[in-house]
N, CA, C and O atoms as a GROMACS GRO file, in nm:
protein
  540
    1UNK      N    1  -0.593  11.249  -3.315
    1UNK     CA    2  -0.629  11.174  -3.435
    1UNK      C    3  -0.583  11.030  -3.418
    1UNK      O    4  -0.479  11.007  -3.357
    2UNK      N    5  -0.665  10.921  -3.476
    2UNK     CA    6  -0.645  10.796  -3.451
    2UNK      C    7  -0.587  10.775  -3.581
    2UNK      O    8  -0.618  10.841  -3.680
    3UNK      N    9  -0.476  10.651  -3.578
    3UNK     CA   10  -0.416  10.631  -3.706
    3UNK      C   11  -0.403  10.473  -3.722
    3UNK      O   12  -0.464  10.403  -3.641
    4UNK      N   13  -0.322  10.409  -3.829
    4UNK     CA   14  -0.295  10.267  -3.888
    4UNK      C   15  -0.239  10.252  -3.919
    4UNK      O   16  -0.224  10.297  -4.032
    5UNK      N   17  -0.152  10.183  -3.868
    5UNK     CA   18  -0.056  10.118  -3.928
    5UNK      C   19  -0.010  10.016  -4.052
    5UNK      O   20  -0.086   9.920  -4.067
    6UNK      N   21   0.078  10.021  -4.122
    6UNK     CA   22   0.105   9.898  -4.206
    6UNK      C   23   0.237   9.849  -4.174
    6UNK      O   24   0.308   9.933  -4.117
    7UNK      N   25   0.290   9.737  -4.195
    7UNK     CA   26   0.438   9.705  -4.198
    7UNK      C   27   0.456   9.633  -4.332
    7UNK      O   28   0.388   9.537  -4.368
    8UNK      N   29   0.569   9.700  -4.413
    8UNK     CA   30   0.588   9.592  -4.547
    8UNK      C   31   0.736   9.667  -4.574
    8UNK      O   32   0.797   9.750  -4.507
    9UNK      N   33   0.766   9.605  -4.700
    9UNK     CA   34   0.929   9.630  -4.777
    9UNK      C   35   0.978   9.712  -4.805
    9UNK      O   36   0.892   9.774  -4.867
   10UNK      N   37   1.084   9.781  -4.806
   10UNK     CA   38   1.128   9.926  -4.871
   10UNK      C   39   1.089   9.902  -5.018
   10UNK      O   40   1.015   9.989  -5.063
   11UNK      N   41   1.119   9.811  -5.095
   11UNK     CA   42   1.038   9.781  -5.223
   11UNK      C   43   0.892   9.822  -5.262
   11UNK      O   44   0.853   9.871  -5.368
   12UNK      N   45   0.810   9.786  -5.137
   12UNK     CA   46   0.713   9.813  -5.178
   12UNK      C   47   0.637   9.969  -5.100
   12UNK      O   48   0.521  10.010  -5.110
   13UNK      N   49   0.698   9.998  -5.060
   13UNK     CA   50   0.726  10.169  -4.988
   13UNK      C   51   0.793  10.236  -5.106
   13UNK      O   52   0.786  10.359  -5.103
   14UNK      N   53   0.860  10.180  -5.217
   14UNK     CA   54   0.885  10.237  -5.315
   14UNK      C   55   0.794  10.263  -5.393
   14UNK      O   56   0.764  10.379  -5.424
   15UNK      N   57   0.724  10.138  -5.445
   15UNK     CA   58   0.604  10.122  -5.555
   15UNK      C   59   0.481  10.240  -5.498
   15UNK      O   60   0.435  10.328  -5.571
   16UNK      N   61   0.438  10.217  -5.337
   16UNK     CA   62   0.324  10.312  -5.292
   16UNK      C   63   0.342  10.454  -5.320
   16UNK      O   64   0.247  10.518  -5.366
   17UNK      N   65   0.512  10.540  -5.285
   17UNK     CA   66   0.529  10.644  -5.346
   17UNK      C   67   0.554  10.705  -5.429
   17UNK      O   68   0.570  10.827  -5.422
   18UNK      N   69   0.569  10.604  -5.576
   18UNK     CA   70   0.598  10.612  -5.703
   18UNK      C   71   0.445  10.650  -5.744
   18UNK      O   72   0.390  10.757  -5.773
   19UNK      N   73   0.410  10.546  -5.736
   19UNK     CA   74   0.276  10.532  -5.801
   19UNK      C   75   0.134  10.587  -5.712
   19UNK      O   76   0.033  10.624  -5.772
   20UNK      N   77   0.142  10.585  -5.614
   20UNK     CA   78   0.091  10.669  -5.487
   20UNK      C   79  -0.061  10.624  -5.513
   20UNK      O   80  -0.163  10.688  -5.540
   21UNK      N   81  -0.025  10.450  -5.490
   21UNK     CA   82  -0.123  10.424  -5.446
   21UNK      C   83  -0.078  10.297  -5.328
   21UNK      O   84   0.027  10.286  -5.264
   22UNK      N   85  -0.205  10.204  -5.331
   22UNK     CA   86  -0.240  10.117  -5.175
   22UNK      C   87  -0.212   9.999  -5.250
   22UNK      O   88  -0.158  10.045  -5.351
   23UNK      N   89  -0.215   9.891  -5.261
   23UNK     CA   90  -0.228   9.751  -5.293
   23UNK      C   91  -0.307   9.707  -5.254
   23UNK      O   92  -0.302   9.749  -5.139
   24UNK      N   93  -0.426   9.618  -5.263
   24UNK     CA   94  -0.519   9.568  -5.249
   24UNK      C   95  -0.485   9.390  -5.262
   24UNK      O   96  -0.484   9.354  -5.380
   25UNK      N   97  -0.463   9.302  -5.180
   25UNK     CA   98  -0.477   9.201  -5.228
   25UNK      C   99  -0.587   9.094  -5.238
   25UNK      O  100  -0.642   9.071  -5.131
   26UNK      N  101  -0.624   9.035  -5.327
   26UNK     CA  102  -0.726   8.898  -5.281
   26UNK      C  103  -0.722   8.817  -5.198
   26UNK      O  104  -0.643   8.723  -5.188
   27UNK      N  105  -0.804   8.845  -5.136
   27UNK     CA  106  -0.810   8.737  -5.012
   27UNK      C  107  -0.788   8.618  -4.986
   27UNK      O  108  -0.761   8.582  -4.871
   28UNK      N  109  -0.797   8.498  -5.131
   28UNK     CA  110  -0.739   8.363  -5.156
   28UNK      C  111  -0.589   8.404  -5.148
   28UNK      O  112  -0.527   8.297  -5.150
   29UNK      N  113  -0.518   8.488  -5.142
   29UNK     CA  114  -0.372   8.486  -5.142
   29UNK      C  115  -0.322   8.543  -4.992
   29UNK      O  116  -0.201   8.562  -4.976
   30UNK      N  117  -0.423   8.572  -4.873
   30UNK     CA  118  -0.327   8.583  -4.763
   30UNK      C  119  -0.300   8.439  -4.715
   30UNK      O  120  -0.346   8.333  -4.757
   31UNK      N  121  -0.184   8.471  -4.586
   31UNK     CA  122  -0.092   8.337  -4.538
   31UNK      C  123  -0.241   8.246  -4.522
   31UNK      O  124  -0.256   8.158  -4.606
   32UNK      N  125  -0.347   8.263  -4.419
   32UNK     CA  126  -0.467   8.207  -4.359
   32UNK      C  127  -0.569   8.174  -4.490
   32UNK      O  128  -0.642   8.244  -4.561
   33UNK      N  129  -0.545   8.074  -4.487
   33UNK     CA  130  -0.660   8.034  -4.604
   33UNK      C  131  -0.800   8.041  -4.600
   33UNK      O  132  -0.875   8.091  -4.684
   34UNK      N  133  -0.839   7.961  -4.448
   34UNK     CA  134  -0.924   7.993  -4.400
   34UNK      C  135  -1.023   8.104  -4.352
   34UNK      O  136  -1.131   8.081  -4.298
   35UNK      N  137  -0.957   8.258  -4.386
   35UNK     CA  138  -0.979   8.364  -4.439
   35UNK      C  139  -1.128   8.387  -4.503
   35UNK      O  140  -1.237   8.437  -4.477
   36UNK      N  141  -1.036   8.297  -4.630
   36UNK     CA  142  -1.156   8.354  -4.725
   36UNK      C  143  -1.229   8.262  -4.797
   36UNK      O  144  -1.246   8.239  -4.916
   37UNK      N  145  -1.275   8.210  -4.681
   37UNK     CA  146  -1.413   8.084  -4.650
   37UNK      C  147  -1.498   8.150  -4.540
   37UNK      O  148  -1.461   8.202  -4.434
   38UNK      N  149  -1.616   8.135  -4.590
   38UNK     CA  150  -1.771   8.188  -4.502
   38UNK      C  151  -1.854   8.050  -4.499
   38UNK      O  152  -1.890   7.980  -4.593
   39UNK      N  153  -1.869   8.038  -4.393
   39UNK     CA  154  -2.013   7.931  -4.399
   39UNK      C  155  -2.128   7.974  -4.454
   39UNK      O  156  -2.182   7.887  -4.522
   40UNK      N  157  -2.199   8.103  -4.448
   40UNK     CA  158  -2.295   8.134  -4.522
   40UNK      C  159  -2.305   8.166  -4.634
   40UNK      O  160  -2.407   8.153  -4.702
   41UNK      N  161  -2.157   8.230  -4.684
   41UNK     CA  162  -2.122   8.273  -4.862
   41UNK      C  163  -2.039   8.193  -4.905
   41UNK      O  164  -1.977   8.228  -5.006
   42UNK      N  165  -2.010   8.071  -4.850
   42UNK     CA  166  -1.896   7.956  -4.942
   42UNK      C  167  -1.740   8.047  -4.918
   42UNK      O  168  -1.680   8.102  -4.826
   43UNK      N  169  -1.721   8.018  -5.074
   43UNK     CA  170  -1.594   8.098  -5.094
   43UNK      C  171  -1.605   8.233  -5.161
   43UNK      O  172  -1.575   8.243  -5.280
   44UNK      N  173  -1.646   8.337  -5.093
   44UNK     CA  174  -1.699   8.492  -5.122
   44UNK      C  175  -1.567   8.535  -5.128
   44UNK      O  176  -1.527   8.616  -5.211
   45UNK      N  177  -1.475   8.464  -5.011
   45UNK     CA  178  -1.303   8.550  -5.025
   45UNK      C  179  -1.242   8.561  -5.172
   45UNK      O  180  -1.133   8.617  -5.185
   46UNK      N  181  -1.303   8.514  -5.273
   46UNK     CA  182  -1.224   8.506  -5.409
   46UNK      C  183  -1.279   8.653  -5.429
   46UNK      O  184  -1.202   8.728  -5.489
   47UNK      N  185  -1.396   8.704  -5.390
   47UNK     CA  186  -1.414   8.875  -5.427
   47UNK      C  187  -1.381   8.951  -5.406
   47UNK      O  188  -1.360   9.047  -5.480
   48UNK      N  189  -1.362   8.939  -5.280
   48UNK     CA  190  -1.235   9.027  -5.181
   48UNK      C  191  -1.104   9.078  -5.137
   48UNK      O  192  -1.035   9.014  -5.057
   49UNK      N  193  -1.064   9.204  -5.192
   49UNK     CA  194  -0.986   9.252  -5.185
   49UNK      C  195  -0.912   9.299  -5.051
   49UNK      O  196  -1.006   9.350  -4.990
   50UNK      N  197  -0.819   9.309  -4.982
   50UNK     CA  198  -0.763   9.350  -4.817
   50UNK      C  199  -0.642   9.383  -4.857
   50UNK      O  200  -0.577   9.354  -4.957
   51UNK      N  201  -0.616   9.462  -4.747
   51UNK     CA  202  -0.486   9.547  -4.702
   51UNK      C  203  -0.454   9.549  -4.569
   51UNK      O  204  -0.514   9.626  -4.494
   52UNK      N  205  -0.372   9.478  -4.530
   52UNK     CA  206  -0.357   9.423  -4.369
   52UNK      C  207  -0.289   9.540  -4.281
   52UNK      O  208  -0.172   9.578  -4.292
   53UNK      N  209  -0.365   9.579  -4.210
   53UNK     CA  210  -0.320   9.723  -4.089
   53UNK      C  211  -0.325   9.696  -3.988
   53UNK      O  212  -0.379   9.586  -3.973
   54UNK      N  213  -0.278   9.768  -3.854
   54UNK     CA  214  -0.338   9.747  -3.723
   54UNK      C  215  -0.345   9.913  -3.689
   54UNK      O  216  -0.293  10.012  -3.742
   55UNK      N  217  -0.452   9.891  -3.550
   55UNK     CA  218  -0.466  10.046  -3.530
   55UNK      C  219  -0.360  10.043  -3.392
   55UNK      O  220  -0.360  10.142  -3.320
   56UNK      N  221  -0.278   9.939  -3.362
   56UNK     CA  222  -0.179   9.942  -3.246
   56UNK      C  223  -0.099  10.046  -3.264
   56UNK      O  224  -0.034  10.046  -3.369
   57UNK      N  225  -0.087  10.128  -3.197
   57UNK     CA  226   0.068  10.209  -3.209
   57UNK      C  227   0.191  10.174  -3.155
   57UNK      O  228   0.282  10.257  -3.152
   58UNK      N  229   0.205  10.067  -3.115
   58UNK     CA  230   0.312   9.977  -3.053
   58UNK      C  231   0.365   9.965  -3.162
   58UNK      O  232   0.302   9.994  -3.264
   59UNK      N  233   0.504   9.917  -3.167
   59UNK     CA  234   0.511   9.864  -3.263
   59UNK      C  235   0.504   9.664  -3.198
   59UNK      O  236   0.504   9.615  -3.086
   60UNK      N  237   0.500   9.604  -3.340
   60UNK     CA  238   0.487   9.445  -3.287
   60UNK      C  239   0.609   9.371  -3.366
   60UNK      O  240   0.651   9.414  -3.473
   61UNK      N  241   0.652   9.275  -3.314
   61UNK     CA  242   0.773   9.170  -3.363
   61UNK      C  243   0.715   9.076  -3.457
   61UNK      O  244   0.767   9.052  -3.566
   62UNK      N  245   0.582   9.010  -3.405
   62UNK     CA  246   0.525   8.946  -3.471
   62UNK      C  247   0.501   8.978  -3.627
   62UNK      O  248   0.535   8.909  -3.723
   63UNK      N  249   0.416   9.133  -3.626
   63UNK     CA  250   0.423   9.188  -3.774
   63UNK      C  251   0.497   9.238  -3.810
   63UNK      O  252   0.468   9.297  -3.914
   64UNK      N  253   0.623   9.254  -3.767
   64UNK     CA  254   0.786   9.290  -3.880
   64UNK      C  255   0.812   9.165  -3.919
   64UNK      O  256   0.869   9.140  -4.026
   65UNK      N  257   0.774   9.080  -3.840
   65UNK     CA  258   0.819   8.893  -3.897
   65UNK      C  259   0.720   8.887  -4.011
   65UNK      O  260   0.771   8.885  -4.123
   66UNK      N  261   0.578   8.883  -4.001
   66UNK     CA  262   0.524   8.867  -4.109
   66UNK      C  263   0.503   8.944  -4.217
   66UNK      O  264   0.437   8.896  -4.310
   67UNK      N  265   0.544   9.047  -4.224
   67UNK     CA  266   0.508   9.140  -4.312
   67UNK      C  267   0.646   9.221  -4.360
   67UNK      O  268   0.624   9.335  -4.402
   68UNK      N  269   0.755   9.187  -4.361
   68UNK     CA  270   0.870   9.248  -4.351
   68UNK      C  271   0.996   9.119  -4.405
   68UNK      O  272   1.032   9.021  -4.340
   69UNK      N  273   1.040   9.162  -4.540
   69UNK     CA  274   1.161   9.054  -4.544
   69UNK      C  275   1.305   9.058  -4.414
   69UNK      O  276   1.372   9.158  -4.394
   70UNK      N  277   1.318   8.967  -4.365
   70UNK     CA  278   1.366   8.927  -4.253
   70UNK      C  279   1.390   9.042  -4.158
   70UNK      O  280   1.501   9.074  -4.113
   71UNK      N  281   1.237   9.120  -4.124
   71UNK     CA  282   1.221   9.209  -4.012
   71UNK      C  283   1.277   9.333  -4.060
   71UNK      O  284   1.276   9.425  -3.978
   72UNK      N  285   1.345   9.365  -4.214
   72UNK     CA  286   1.404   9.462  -4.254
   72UNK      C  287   1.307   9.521  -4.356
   72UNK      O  288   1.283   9.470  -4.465
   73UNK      N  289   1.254   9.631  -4.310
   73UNK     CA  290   1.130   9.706  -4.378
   73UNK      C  291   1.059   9.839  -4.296
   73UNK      O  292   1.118   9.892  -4.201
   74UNK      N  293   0.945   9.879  -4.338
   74UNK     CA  294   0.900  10.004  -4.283
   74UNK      C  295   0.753   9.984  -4.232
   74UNK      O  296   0.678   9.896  -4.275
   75UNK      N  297   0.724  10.068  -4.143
   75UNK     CA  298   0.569  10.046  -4.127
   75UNK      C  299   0.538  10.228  -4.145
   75UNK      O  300   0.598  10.331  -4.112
   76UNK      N  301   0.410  10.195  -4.216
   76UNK     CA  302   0.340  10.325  -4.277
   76UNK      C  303   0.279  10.395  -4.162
   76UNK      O  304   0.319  10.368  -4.048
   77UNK      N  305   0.186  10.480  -4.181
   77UNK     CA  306   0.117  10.521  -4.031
   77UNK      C  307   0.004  10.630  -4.128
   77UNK      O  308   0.050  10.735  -4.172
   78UNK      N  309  -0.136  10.594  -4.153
   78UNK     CA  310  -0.207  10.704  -4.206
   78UNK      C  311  -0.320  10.717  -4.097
   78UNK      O  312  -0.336  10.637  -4.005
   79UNK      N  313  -0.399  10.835  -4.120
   79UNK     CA  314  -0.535  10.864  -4.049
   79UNK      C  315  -0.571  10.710  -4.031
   79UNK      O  316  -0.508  10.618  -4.082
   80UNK      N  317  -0.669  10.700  -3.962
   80UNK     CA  318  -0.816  10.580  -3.921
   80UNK      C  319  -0.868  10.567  -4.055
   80UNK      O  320  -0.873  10.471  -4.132
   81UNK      N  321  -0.918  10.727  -4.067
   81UNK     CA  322  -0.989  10.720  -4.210
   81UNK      C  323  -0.919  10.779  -4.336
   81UNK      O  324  -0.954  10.894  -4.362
   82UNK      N  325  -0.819  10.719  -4.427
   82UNK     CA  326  -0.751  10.839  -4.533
   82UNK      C  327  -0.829  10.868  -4.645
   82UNK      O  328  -0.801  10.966  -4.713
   83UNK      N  329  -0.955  10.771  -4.683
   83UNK     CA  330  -0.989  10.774  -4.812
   83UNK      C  331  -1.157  10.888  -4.831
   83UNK      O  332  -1.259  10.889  -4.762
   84UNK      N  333  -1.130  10.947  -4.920
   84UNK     CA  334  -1.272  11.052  -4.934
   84UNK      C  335  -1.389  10.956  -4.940
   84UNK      O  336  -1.384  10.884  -5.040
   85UNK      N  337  -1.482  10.937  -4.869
   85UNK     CA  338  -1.623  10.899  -4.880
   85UNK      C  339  -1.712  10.978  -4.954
   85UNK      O  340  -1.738  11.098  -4.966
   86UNK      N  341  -1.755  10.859  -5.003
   86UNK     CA  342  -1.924  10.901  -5.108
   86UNK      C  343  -2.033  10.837  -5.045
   86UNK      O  344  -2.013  10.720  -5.012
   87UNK      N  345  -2.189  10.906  -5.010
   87UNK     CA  346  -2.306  10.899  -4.972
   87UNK      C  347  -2.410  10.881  -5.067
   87UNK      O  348  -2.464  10.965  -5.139
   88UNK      N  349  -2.430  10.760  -5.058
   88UNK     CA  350  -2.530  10.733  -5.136
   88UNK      C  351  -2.702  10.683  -5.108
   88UNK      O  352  -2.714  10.579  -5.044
   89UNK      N  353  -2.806  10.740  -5.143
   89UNK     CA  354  -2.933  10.705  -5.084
   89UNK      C  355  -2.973  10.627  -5.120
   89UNK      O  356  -2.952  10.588  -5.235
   90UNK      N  357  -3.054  10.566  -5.030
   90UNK     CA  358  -3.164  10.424  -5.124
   90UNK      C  359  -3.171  10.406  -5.186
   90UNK      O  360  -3.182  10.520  -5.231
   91UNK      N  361  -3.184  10.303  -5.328
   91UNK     CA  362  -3.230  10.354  -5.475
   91UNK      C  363  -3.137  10.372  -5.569
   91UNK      O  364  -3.158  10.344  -5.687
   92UNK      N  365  -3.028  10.418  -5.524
   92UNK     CA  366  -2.947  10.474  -5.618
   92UNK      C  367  -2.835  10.338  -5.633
   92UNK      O  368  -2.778  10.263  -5.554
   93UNK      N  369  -2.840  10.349  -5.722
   93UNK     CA  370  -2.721  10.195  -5.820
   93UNK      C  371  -2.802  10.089  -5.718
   93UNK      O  372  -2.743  10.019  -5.636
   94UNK      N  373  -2.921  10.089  -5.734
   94UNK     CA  374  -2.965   9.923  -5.689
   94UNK      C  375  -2.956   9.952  -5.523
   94UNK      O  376  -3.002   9.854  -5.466
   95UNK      N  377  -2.918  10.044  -5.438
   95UNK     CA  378  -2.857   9.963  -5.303
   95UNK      C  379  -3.013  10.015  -5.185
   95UNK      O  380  -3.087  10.111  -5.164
   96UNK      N  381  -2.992   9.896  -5.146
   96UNK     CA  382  -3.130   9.919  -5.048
   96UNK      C  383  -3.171   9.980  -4.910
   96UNK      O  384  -3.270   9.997  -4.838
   97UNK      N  385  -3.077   9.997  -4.915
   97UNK     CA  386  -3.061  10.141  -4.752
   97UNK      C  387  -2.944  10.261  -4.806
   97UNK      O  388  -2.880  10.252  -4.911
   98UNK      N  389  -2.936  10.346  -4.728
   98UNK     CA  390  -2.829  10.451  -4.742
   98UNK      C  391  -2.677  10.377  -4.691
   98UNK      O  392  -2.672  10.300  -4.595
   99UNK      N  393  -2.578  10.409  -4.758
   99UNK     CA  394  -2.500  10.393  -4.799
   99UNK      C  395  -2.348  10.478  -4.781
   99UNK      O  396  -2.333  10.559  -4.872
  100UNK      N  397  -2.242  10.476  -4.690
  100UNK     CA  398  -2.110  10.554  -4.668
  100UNK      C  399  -2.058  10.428  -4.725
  100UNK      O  400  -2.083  10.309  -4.704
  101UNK      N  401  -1.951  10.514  -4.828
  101UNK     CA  402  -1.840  10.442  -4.881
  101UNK      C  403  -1.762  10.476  -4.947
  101UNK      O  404  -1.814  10.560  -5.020
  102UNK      N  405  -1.604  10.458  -4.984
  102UNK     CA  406  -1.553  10.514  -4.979
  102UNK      C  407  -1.483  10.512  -5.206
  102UNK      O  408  -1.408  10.577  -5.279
  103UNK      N  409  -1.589  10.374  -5.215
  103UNK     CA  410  -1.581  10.386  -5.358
  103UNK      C  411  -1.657  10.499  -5.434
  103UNK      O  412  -1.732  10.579  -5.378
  104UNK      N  413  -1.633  10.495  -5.544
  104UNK     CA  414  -1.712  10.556  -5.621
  104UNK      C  415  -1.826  10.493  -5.726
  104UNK      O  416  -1.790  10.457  -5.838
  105UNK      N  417  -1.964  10.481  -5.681
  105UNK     CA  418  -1.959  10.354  -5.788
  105UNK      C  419  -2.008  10.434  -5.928
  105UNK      O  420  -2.029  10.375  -6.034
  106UNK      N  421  -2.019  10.538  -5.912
  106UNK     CA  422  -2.013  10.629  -6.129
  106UNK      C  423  -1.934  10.506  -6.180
  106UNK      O  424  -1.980  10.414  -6.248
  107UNK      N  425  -1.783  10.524  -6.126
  107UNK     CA  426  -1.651  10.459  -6.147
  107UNK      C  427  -1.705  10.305  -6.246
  107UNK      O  428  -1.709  10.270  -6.364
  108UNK      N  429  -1.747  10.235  -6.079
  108UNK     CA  430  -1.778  10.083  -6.139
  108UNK      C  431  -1.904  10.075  -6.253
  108UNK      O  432  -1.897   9.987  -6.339
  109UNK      N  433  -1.959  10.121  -6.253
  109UNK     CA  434  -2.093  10.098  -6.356
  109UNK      C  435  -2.050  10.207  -6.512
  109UNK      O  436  -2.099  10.197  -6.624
  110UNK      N  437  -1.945  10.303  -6.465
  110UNK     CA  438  -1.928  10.315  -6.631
  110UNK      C  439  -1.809  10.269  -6.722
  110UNK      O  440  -1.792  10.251  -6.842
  111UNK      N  441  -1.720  10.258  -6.587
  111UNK     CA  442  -1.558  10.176  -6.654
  111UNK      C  443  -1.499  10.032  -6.612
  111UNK      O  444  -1.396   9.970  -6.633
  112UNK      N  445  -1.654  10.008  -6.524
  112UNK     CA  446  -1.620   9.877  -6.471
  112UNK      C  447  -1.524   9.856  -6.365
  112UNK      O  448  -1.567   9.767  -6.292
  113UNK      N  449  -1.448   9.886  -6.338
  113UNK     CA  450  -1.349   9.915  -6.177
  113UNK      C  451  -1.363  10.058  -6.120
  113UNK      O  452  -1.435  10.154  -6.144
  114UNK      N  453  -1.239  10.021  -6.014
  114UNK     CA  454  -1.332  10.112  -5.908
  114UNK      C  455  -1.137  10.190  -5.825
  114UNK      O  456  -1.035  10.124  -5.842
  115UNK      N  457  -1.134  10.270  -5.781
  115UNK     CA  458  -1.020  10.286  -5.709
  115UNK      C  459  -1.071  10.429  -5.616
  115UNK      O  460  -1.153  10.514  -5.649
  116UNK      N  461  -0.977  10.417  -5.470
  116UNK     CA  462  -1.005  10.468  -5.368
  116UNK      C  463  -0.892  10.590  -5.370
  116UNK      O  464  -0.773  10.564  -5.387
  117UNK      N  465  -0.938  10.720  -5.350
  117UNK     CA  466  -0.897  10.840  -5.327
  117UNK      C  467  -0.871  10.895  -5.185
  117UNK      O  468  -0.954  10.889  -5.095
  118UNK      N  469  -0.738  10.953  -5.173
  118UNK     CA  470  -0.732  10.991  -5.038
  118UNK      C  471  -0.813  11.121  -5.059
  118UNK      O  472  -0.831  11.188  -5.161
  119UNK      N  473  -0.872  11.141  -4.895
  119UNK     CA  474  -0.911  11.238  -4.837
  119UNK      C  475  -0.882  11.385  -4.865
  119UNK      O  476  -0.950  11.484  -4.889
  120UNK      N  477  -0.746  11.354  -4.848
  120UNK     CA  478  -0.638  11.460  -4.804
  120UNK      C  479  -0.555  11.404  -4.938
  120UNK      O  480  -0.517  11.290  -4.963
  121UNK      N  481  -0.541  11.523  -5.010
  121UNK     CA  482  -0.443  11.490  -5.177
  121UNK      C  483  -0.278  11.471  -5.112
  121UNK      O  484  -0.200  11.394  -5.167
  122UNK      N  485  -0.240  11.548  -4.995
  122UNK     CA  486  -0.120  11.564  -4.942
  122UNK      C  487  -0.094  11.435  -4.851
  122UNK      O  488  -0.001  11.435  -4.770
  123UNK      N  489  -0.173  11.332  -4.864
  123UNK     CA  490  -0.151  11.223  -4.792
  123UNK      C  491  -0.050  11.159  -4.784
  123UNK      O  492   0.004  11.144  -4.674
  124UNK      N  493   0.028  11.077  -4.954
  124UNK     CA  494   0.151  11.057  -4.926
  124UNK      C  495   0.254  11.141  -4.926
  124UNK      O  496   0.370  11.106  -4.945
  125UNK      N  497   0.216  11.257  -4.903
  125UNK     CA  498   0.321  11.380  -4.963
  125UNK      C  499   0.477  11.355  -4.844
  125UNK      O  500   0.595  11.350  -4.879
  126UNK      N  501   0.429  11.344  -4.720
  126UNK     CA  502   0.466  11.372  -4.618
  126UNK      C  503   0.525  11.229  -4.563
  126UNK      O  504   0.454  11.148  -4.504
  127UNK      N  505   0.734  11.203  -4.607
  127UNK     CA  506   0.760  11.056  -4.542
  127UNK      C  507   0.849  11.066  -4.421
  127UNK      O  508   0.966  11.099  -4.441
  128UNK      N  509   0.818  11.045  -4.324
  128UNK     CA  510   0.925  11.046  -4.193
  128UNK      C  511   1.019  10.936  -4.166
  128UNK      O  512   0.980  10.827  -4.206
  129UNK      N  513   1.113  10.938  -4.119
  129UNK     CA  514   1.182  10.850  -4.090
  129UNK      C  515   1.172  10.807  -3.930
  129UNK      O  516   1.230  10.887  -3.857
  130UNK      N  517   1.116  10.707  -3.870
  130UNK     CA  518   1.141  10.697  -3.744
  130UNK      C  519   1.183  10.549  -3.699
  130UNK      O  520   1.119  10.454  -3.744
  131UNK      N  521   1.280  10.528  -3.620
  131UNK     CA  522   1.362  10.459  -3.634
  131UNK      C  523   1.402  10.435  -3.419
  131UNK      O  524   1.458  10.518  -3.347
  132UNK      N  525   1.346  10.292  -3.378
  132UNK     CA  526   1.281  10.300  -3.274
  132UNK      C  527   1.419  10.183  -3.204
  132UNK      O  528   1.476  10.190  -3.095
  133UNK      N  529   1.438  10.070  -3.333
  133UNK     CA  530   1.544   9.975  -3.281
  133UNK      C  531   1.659   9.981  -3.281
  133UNK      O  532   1.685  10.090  -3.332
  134UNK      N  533   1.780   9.915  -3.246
  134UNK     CA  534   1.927   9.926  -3.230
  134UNK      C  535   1.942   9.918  -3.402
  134UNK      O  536   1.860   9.897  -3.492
  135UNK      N  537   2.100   9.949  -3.398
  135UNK     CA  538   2.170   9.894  -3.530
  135UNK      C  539   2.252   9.821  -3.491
  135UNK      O  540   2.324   9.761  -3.571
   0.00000   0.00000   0.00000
C-alpha cells in the first residue's frame, strides 16, 4: 500500500484527533504566494483549499523545518487514497463528463458546504509512535 505523509504540531495532532478531522487551508495563506496565481484563472487560489503531504517515505529536514515548530512535531502517515469517493455521470449537478470525487456534492447544493469522509471509519483510530531521531 502506498501512503502520505504530513508533518505538523503536537497541537495540531491534537485538534485532528479530537475532532477527527483534516484542515484544509486557502491557498492565499501558504508560505509561496505565487501559489495561488494562474495565468489563465488570475487569482483562482482564493478558491482553493490544500493540505500539504508528500508521498516520500523518507523522512525530510527541510519539512520538519517548515512544517513543525522548531523541528519539534509529528508527521502523520495515511493511505494514497483515505477519503470514500463518489461517481458521478454526465448531467448530473451540471458536470460535463463523468466524474470521481471524493466530495459529496448532495452536501454542497443542499447545505451549501461540503466535507470529506474517510474511506475506512477506523482511519484515525490507529496512533503509533515512531521515533527515528536522537534525544
Amino acid at each position: 500500500m502506498r501512503y502520505l505523509y504530513h508533518y505538523t504540531s503536537l497541537d495540531t495532532l491534537a485538534l485532528i484527533l479530537k475532532n477527527r478531522t483534516l484542515c484544509f487551508n486557502n491557498l492565499r495563506n501558504v508560505d509561496d504566494m505565487e501559489e495561488a496565481q494562474s495565468e489563465d484563472m488570475g487569482e483562482f487560489g482564493k478558491f482553493v483549499y490544500v493540505s500539504c503531504w508528500t508521498a516520500d517515505s523518507k523522512e525530510s529536514i527541510p519539512l520538519w523545518n517548515l512544517y513543525t515548530p522548531n523541528m519539534h512535531g509529528v508527521r502523520i502517515r495515511l493511505p494514497e487514497k483515505p477519503f470514500k469517493m463518489y461517481h458521478y455521470k454526465k448531467g448530473e449537478f451540471f458536470l460535463k463528463q463523468d466524474t470521481d470525487t471524493c466530495i459529496e456534492f448532495a452536501d454542497v447544493f443542499a447545505e451549501n458546504k461540503y466535507s470529506v469522509s474517510p474511506d475506512n471509519p477506523a482511519l484515525l483510530s490507529e496512533v503509533r509512535q515512531e521515533y527515528t531521531g536522537t534525544r
